[in-house]
N, C-alpha and C positions, 0 to 999 in steps of 0.2 A: 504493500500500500504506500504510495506517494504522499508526503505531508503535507505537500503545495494542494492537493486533493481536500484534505482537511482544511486548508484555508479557504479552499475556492467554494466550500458549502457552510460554512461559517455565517450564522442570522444570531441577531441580537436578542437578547428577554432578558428580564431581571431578575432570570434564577442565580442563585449564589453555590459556590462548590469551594470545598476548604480543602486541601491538600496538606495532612498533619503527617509532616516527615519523621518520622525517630531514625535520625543517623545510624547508619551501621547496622540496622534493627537485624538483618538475620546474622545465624548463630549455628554453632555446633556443640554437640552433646559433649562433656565432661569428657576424660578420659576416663571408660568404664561404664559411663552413664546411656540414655537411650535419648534422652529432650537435651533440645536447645533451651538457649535464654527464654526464648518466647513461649516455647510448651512449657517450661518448668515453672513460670511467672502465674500468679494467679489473676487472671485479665476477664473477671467476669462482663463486665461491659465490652471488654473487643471481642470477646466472644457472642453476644447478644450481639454484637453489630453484623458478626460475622454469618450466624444463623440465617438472619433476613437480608442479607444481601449475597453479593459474588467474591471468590477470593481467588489468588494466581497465584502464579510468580513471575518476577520482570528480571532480565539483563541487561542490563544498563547501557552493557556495548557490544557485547557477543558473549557465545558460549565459552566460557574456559578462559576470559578475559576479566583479571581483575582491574577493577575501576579505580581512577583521581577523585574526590568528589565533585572536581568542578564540570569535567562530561558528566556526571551521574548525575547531577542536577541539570546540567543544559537537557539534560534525557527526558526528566521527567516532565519538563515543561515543554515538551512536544519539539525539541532542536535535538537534529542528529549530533549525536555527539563525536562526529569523526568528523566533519563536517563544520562544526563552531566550536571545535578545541580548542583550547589558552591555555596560554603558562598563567599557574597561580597567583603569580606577581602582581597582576593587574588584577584578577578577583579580589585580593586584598586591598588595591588598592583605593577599586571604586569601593569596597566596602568602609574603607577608614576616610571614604572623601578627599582622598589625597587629590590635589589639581591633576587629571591627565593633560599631558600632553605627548607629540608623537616624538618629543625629542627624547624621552625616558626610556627608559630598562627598569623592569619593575620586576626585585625578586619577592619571591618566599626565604624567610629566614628563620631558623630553628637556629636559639641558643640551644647549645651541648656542650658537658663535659667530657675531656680529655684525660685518659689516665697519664702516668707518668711517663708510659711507652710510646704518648701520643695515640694511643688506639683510642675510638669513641667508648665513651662506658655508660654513657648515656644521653640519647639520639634528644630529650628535652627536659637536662639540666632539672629534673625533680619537677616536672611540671612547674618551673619557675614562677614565684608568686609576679603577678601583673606590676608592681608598684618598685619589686626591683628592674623588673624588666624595662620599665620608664627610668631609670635613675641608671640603667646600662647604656639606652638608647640616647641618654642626653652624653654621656662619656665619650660615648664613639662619635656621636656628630663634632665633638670638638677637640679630638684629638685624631679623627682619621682623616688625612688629603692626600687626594692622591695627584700625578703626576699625569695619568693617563684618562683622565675623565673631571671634566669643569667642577662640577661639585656630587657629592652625596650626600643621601639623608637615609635616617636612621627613625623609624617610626611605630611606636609597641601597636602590636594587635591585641594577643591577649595569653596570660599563661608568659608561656618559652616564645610562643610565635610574633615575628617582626616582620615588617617591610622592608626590605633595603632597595631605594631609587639610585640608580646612575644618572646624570642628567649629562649630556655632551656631545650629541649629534651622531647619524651613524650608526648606533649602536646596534648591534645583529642579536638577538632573540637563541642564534646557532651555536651554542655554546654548553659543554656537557656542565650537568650539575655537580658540585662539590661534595652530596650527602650522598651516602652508599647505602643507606636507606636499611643498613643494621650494626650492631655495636660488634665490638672487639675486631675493627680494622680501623684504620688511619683511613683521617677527610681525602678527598679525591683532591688532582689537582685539574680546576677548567679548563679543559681546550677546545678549540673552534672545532666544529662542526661541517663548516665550509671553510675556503681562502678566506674571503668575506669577512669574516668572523675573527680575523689572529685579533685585530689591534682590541677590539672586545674580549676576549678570553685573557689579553694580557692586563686586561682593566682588572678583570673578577679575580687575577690571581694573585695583583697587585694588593686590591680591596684586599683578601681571603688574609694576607702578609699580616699585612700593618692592625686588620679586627683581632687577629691572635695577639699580636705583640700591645696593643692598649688590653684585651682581656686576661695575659697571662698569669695575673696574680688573684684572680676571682676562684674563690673555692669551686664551685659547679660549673657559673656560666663562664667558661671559659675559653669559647669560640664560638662560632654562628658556619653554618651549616646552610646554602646556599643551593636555592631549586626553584623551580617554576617560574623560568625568565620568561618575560613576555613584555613586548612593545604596545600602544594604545591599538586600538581595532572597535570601530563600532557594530553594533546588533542590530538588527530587526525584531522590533518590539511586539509584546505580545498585546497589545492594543491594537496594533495594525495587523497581525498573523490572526487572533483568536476572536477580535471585536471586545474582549476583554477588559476593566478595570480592575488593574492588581495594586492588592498591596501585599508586603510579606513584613512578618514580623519575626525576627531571628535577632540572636543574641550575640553569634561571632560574626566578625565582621567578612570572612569568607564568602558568607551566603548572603551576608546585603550586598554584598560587590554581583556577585550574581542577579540578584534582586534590580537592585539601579541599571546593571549594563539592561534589562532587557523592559526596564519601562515601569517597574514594581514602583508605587510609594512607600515608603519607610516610616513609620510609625513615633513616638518618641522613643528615647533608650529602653530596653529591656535586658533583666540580667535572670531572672528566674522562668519557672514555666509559668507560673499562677501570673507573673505581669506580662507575660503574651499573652494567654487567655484574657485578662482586662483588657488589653489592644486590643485583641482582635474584636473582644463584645462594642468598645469604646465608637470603634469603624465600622461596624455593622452597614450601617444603612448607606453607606458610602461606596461602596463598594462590593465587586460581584465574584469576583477571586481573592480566595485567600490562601497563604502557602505560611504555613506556622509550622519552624523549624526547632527539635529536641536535640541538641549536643551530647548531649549525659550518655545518650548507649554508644556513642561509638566511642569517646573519651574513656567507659570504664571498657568498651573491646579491645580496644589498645591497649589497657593497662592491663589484660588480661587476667582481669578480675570478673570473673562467672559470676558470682554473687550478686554484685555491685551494678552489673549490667541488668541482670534478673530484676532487681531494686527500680533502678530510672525504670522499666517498661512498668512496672509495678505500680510507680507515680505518675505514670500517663494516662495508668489505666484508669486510676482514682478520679482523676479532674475530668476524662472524658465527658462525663452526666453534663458539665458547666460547656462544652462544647454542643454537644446536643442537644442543650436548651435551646441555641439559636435557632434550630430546624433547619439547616441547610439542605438546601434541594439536590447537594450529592455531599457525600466524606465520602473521602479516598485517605487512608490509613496505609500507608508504607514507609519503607527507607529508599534510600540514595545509593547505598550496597548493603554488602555481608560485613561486620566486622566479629567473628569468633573471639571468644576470649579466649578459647583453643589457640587461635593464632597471632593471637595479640597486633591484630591489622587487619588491614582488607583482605578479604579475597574475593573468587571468582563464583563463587555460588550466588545463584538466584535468591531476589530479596522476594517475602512472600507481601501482600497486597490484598485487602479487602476494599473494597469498593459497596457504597452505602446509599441508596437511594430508593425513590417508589417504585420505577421502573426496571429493579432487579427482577430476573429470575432466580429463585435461589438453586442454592446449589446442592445444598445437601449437609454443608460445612457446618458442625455443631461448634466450633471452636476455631481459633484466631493462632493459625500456627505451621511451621513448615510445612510437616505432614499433610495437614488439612488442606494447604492450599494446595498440594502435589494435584490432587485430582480436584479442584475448583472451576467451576463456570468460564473462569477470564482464559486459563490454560498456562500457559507458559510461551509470554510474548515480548518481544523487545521493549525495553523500556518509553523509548519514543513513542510509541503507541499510544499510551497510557491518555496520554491529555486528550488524544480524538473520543476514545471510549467517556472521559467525563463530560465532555461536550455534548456527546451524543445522548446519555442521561440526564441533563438538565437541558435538552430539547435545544441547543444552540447550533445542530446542524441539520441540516434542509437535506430532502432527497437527489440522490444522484439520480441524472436521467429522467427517461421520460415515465 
């Protein structure tokens, strides 16, 4: 199925559909155990949602492909994701409102510590509290200049994770990243990608020098860890693609950057679940999409804490009632991917999806769960998908043909 197909039958109403993401949501069983995070959770209302409506599984970007979260989100909002890939650099950026422009280089940056051996020993520095990570990033804007690039800035997101901008013309996107993406090996050193690309890889290797040598004496953070280059690039908004007003309400600035590139409004600050659920009732009548994003399961998937992950789905399950008072004429209840506390990361397995509305057939699904959705109504369909199917439940697409 073509998505330009989906735009081209796209009609307006003033039904409202919420898309409540829980990061990382699926899981794998314990070592020894039979349920994941999600079966083992006690989720009586996602299960009540799941009864009366349809459930799946989605892949984000193919079979046996593990996902960035930044395609798993362009996924889910109806953009191929091979198709409007970015380096993370710029997700973070338009989420912290950094000024774009097309003269920057916009990374991702993971504070990490370094053992003695120089091997990584820790890919995020103890989940760095946010307030040293501000009092890191003002260190380095005034103590790093470099030689090969006009200026840098040094900007906290949130936790361990930073912004770091190049600003100086030219600057190539083609340049391998510095993190090696697992501990007990030494940082990578960048190099270009293309010719193109030397006088930029000698920038970031420059930068990568002089961030050690100002962090050398920091207990943890004691280097930054360099990924998700990416230059300015604009979107086609989901206003003009879906007939659409979105807003999304998210708490890292990842996913507002997401949010802004593609036309979302941003709400005021939120740092908890209970102050999204306030946003999003606050904007209700405002608005006809809504995308309310949950951190907490993929933050404890990575920490590979099973428990802890169990817990956040546990707390989403609780507040859901306060969602469901709104009556929205679809909930769609998935993730962005898999994060296993098994695997303490992403991986390639399909994230499972319930889908909530009057116009379900049900499926059969007594429960909100891998298993359950293995054989569900929706099946087992690419992620991209997903937005034409919510469209087509809150009646926003017209028939093809005669």
């Amino acid at each position: 199925m073509d998505l330009e197909l989906i735009e081209q039958l796209v009609v307006k109403n003033d039904k409202k559909i919420i898309f409540l993401i829980m990061d990382g949501l699926g899981g794998l069983p314990q070592e020894g155990g039979t349920k994941t995070e999600l079966e083992t959770a006690a989720t009586p209302n996602l299960d009540h949602l799941a009864a009366g409506g349809i459930c799946g599984l989605l892949d984000p970007v193919g079979y046996g492909i593990t996902p960035g979260s930044g395609p798993a989100h362009f996924a889910l909002f109806g953009y191929d994701p091979l198709k409007y890939n970015v380096g993370r650099g710029l997700l973070s950026a338009a989420g912290l409102d950094f000024p774009l422009s097309p003269d920057d280089l916009y990374m991702r940056a993971n504070f990490a510590t370094l053992d003695k051996f120089g091997h990584i020993a820790d890919r995020r520095a103890g989940r760095l509290d946010t307030e040293k990570n501000k009092l890191l990033c003002i260190k380095l804007k005034a103590n790093v200049h470099l030689q090969k690039a006009k200026e840098v800035f040094f900007v906290t997101e949130k936790e361990h994770r930073a912004l770091v901008v190049l600003r100086g013309g030219n600057l190539s996107e083609q340049i391998s990243e510095t993190d090696p993406q697992k501990t007990g090996q030494p940082p990578l050193e960048a190099q270009a990608l293309i010719p193109a690309a030397e006088n930029t890889a000698a920038a970031v290797r420059e930068l990568s020098d002089k961030i050690r040598d100002v962090l050398s004496q920091e207990e943890k953070a004691n280097i930054m860890l360099l990924r998700g280059y990416a230059r300015y690039r604009t979107f086609p908004s989901m206003a003009g693609r879906f007939g659409l007003n979105p807003l999304a309400v998210a708490s890292y600035p990842m996913y507002k950057g997401i949010a802004r590139l593609l036309g979302m409004t941003l709400p005021q600050e939120t740092t908890t679940i209970e102050e999204e659920i306030q946003a999003l009732s606050s904007n209700w009548r405002s608005f006809d999409f809504f995308f309310v994003h949950v951190k907490a399961t993929d933050s404890r998937g990575e920490d590979g804490n099973f428990a802890e992950k169990v817990k956040a789905i546990e707390k989403v399950d609780s507040l859901l009632p306060e969602i469901c008072a709104l009556n929205p004429d679809v909930l769609v209840v998935t993730g962005d991917h898999s994060t296993p506390a098994a695997m303490a990361g992403h991986s390639f397995h399909p994230v499972p999806v319930l889908l909530s509305a009057k116009t379900c057939r049900p499926d059969g699904a007594v429960s909100f769960g891998e298993s359950a959705c293995l054989t569900g109504g929706l099946g087992r369909m690419p992620m991209k998908y997903l937005m034409g199917v919510a469209l087509a439940h809150a009646g926003k697409l017209q028939k093809f043909g005669a």
